[in-house]
N, C-alpha and C positions, 0 to 999 in steps of 0.2 A: 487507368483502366482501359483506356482507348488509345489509338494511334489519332495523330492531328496532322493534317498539314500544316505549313506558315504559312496562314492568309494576310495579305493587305493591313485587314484591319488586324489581326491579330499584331503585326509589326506596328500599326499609329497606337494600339494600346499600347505596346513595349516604348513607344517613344517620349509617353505620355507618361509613363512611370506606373500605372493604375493596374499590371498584375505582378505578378511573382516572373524573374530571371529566366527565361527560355535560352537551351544552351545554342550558342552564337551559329548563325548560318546552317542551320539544323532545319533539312528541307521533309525528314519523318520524325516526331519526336513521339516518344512512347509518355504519355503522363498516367505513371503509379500514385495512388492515390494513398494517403495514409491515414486513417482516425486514430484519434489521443485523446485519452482523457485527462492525461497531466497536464498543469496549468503553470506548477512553481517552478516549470523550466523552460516556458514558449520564450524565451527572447533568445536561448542559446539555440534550441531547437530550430526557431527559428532563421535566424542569421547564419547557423551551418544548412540549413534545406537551401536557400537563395545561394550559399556557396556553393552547393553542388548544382544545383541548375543552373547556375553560370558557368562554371569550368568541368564538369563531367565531361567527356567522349563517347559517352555510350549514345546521345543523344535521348536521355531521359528525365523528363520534368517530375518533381514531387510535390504532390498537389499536397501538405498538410492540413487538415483539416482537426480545431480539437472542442470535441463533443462534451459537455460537462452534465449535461443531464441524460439520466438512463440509459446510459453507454450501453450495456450491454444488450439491454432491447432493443435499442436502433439500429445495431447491427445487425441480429437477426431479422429485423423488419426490411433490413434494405436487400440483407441474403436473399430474404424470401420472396423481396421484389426484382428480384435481379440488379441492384441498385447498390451493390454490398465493395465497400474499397478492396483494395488489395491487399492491404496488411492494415493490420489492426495492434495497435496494441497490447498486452499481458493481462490486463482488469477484465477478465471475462472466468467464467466456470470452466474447465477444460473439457470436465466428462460432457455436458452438453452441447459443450461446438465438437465433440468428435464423436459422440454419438450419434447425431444430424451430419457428419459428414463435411462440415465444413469448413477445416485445415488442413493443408499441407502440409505432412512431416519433411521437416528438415534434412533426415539423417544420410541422405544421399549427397546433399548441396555440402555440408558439413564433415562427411568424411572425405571429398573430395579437393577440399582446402586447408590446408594447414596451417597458413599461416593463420587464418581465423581459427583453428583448433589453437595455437598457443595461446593468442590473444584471450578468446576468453572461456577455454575450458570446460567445453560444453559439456560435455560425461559426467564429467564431478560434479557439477553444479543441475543434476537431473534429478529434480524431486518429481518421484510417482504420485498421480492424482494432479500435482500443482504443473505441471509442464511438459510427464514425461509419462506414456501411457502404453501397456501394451510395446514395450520398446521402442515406440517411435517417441521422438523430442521432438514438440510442437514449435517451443521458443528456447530462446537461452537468454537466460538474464545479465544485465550489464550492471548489475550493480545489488548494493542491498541496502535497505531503508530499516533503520534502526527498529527496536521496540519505544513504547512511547515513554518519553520523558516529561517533566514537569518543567515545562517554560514557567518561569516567575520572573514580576518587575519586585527588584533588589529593595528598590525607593520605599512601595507600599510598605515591603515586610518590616524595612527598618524603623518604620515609621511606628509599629502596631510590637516594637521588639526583637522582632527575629532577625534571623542573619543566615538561618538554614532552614530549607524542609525538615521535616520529622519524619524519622522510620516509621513511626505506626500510624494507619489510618485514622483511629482516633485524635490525635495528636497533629493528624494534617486537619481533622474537618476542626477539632479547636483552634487553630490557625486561620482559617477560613472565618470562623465567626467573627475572631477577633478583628481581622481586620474589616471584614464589613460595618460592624457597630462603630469602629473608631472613621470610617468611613463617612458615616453619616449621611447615608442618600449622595454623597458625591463618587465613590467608586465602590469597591466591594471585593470579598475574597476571591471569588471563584468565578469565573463563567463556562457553561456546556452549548455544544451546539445543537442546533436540529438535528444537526447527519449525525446518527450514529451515536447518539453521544454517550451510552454506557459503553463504549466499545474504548474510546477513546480515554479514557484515567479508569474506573471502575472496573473494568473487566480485567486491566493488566495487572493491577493493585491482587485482584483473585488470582490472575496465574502468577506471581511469585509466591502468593499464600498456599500454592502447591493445590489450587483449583482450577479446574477446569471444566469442559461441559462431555468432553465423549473421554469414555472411560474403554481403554486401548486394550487393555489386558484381559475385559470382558465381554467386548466389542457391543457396548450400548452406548444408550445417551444418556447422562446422569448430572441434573442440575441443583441435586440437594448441596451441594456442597457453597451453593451460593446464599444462602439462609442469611450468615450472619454479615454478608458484604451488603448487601442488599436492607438489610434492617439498618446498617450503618449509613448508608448513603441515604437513606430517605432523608437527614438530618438537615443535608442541605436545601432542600426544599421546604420541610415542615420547619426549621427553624430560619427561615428567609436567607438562608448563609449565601446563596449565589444569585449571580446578575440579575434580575428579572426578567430578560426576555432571553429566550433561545432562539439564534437566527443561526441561518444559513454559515459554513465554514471560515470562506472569505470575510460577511459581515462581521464574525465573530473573533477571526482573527483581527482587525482593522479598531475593531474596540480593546482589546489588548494592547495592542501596537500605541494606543491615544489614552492609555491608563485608567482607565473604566473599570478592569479589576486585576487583580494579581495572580492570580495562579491561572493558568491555562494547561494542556494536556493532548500531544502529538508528536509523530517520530521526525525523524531528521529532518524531514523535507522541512521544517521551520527553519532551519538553518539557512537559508535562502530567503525563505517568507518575511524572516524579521531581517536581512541585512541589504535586499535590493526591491523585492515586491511592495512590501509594507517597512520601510525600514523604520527600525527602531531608534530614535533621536533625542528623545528627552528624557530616558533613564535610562539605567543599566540594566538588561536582562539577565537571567542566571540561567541552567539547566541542571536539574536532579535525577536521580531515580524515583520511580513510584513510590511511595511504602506501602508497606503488605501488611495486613494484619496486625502480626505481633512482632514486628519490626526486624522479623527473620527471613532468609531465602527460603524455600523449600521448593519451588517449580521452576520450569524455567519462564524467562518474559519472551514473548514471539517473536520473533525478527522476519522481514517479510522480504524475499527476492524481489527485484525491483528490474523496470523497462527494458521487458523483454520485446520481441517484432514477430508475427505470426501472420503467414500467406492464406488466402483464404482461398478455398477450393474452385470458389467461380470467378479468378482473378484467370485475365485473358494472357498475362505476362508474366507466369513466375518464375520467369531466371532474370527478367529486369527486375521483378519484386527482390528478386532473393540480391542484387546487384547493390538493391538501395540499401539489403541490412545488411551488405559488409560493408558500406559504409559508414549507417549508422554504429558500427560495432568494428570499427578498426581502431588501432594502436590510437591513431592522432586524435579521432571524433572521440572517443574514451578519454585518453589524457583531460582534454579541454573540458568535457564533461566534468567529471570527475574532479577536478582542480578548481573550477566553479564553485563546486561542495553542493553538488544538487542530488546525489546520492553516496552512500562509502562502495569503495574497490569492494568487490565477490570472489576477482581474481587475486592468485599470488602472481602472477604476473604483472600487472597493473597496478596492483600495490606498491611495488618494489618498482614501478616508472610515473608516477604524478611524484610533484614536488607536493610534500603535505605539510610545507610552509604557508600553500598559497588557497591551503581548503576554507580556512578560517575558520568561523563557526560551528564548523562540521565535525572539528575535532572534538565539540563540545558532545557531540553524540557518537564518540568513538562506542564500536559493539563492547560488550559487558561477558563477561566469562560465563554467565548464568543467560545468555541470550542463545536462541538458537529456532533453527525452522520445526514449526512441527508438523507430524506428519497430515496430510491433506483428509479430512474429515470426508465421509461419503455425502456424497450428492443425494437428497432426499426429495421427494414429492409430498411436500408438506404441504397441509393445509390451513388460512390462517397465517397468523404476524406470528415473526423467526421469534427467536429466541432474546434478540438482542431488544426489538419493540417492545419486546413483555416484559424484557426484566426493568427497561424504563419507566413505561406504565407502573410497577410495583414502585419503584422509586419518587414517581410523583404523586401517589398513591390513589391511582386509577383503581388497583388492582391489589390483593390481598399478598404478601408476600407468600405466605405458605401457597393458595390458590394458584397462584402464578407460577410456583415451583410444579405444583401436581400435576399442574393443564402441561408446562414444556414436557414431563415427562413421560405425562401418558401419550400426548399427541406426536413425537418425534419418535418415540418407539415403535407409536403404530403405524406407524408412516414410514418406518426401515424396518420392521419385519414383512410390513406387504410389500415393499420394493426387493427386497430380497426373495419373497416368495413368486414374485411377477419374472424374477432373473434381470430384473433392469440395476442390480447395484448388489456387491456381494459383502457378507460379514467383515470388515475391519477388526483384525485383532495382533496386535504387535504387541512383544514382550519386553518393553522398554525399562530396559534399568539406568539406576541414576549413583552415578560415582560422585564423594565428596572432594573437593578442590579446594582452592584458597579458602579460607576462612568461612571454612563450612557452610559456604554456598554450594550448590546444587544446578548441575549443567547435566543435558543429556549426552550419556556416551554415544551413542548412535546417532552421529549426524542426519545422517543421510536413513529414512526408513526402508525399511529392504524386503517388509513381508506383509503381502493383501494376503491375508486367508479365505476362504470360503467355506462356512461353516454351514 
C-alpha cells in the first residue's frame, strides 16, 4: 500500500531472517498488500509470495496477510479507515463493495493482456451479481471448488456394515444412528460444525432434491420447500445421532481426521485438508455424493468459482496491484496451484496443461454433470438471522419447523419488495429450464445467467 525505502534496520532484519524476501538491492520497493481468507492453501501461497519478492523486477513486495474471522467486515472497516489492502480476495458480496464504490474494474488491465486473456478466460467465466456487474468484471476466478461431498472414514462404516453411502436421506441419517450406538460413547456417526453447518450436507442434500430457497421464474424467496429436509434432519439431534459438540471448522475437521466420527460434509478444498493440513493416517477415507431425498436428481448441486483477486479503489498502486494478479494468475503460479489439488481447473486451457496425475485426491471431487453455478441471488437488507441460522435453529429444535419456514418467508420478501421499492436492488427473474442427461439426472442448460429483470 506504501512505498519504503531499505533502511539499515530494514536490511539487519533481512539478515536475521525475521520478515518476508525483499527483492534484492531494491533502493524504492512498492509493498501490495493482500488479505485472504483461505487457509487450506497458505503454505503454497505462501512459498510462491517469498518467491516473488525475491526474484520479481518490478521491485514489489507482497505483504500477504490471511484474515479468518469476519473477512468481510474487516475489510470494509479498514476501507472506511483508510487502512484497507490493495487486493482482497473473492469472499466478499460484490453488489456491496461496488455499490460503496470500492473496486477496481478490471476490464481495462484485462483486455489489454492477452496472454492473461488465454490463460484464464475471463469473459466466459463472468458470472452477473457474483464477479461481473453492470459489465465491468471485478475479479476472474482461477479455479472452481466442487459442490459438497460426503467425506467418510471407510473403517467406521465397515465396522457398523456399510461399504457405501446411501441415495436417500433417510437411509444416510439410518447410517448415522447405526453407527453411533455401535460406537458406544467412543466415536459417532456424524459431526456438524459451528460455521454454517446446515449449509454444509443439509442444504445440498435439498438442492439435488430439486429445492431451493429463491424461486427464479417468480422472482421471490420461497422456503416451503424445505418442510420435509428439515423435519428429517432434526433426527440427528433429537435422536443423539451426531458428535455432541459443534465447534469451529478446523476443530471439527481435526476430530475427523482422529476418527471421532464418520461422516463429515465439504467441497474439495478437503482434498488438501485430509492429505497435507490434517493428514489422514490411520484409515481410509472415502468421498460420495449427497443423497437427496428420494434418492433421485432433480436440481442441480452448487459449485462455487473459486480465488479470484480484486483491487480495491483506495489502493495507492494499482498497476503494481494489478502486476501482482498476473502473477498470481499466470500459466506457472496456476499449474503448481492446481497440481497441488487445492482447487479443480475453471479453465479449458489449464485443464488440458496440469498433469492430473499429480492432483491426487482432487480427482476424488471431479465436478458432477448435475453440478453447476447458480445464478447470484439479490443482495437484501434483512433484518434478523439469514436463512441458513433459522433453518438450524429449527433443526436443533430452538425453533418450530413450519414457524421458521413462515418467519424466512415473510421476513426476506419483505425486505426485497422494500429494497426494490427503495431502487437499491431490482426483481430477479430468469427462465431457467432444465434438460435431462445421463441417467436422468438433471443439469442446468444455461451455464452462465444472462437476464436481471426489473419488474
Amino acid at each position: 500500500m506504501k512505498r519504503r525505502g531499505m533502511s539499515l534496520a530494514l536490511c539487519a532484519a533481512m539478515a536475521m531472517g525475521t520478515i518476508g524476501v525483499v527483492p534484492a538491492m531494491a533502493d524504492d520497493v512498492t509493498t501490495i498488500t493482500y488479505w485472504v481468507n483461505d487457509r487450506h492453501d497458505s503454505e503454497y501461497m505462501t512459498e510462491m509470495v517469498e518467491k516473488y519478492n525475491k526474484e520479481n523486477t518490478d521491485n514489489i513486495y507482497i505483504d500477504m496477510q490471511i484474515i479468518t474471522d469476519d473477512y468481510e467486515n474487516m475489510i470494509s472497516l479498514a476501507y472506511t479507515g483508510g487502512t484497507a489492502p490493495d487486493i482482497i480476495g473473492q469472499s466478499v458480496t460484490l453488489k456491496n463493495f461496488v455499490d460503496n464504490d470500492m473496486l477496481v474494474p478490471l476490464n481495462d488491465y484485462i483486455d489489454a493482456d492477452e496472454e492473461y486473456q488465454k490463460v484464464n478466460e475471463p469473459y466466459e467465466h463472468a458470472y452477473e451479481g457474483l464477479n461481473y456487474m453492470d459489465g465491468n468484471l471485478y475479479w476472474v476466478y482461477s479455479g472452481m471448488r466442487s459442490g459438497v461431498r460426503i467425506e467418510y472414514n471407510k473403517d467406521l462404516l465397515e465396522k457398523s456394515g456399510y461399504t457405501e453411502i446411501p441415495k436417500t436421506l433417510d437411509e444416510y441419517i439410518d447410517m448415522a444412528k447405526k453407527i453411533t450406538e455401535d460406537g458406544n460413547g467412543e466415536y459417532y456417526g456424524i459431526g456438524f460444525t459451528s460455521s454454517s453447518p446446515f449449509e454444509r450436507q443439509l442444504e445440498m442434500m435439498a438442492q439435488v432434491s430439486g429445492i431451493y430457497y429463491y424461486d427464479y421464474v417468480n422472482g421471490k424467496f420461497d422456503f416451503s420447500g424445505y418442510k420435509e429436509i428439515l423435519e428429517k434432519g432434526k433426527r440427528f439431534i433429537d435422536e443423539e445421532i451426531a458428535y455432541p459438540d459443534q465447534q469451529g471448522v478446523d476443530n471439527m475437521r481435526a476430530l475427523f481426521a482422529e476418527g471421532e466420527f464418520a461422516l463429515w460434509g465439504n467441497a474439495s478444498q478437503e482434498a488438501g485438508v485430509f492429505t497435507s493440513q490434517l493428514p489422514i493416517e490411520d484409515f481410509e477415507w472415502g468421498v460420495a455424493e449427497v443423497p437427496s431425498l428420494d434418492g433421485e436428481i432433480k436440481g442441480a448441486l452448487q459449485t462455487t468459482p473459486s480465488k479470484g483477486y480484486a483491487i480495491m479503489s483506495s489502493s495507492e498502486h494499482p498497476d503494481e496491484a494489478w502486476k501482482v494478479i498476473q502473477y498470481f494468475q499466470s500459466e506457472e503460479f496456476l499449474k503448481g496451484y492446481l497440481e497441488n489439488g487445492y482447487c479443480l481447473p475453471i479453465t479449458s486451457y489449464m485443464d488440458e496443461k496440469i498433469d492430473k496425475s499429480k492432483i491426487g485426491r482432487l480427482a476424488d471431487f471431479s465436478l458432477l454433470d448435475y453440478e453447476s453455478v447458480y445464478p447470484a441471488v439479490p443482495t437484501i437488507n434483512l433484518t434478523g438471522d439469514d436463512y441458513r441460522t433459522v433453518m438450524w435453529n429449527a433443526i436443533m429444535g430452538y425453533v418450530d419447523v413450519d414457524d421458521a419456514i413462515e418467519d424466512l418467508n415473510t421476513r426476506y420478501n419483505e425486505a426485497y419488495d422494500a429494497d426494490i421499492e427503495s431502487g437499491s436492488v431490482k426483481r430477479l427473474v430468469i427462465m431457467i429450464r432444465f434438460i435431462q442427461v445421463m441417467e436422468l439426472q438433471l443439469i442446468w442448460i444455461n451455464k452462465k445467467q444472462t437476464a436481471y429483470n426489473g419488474i
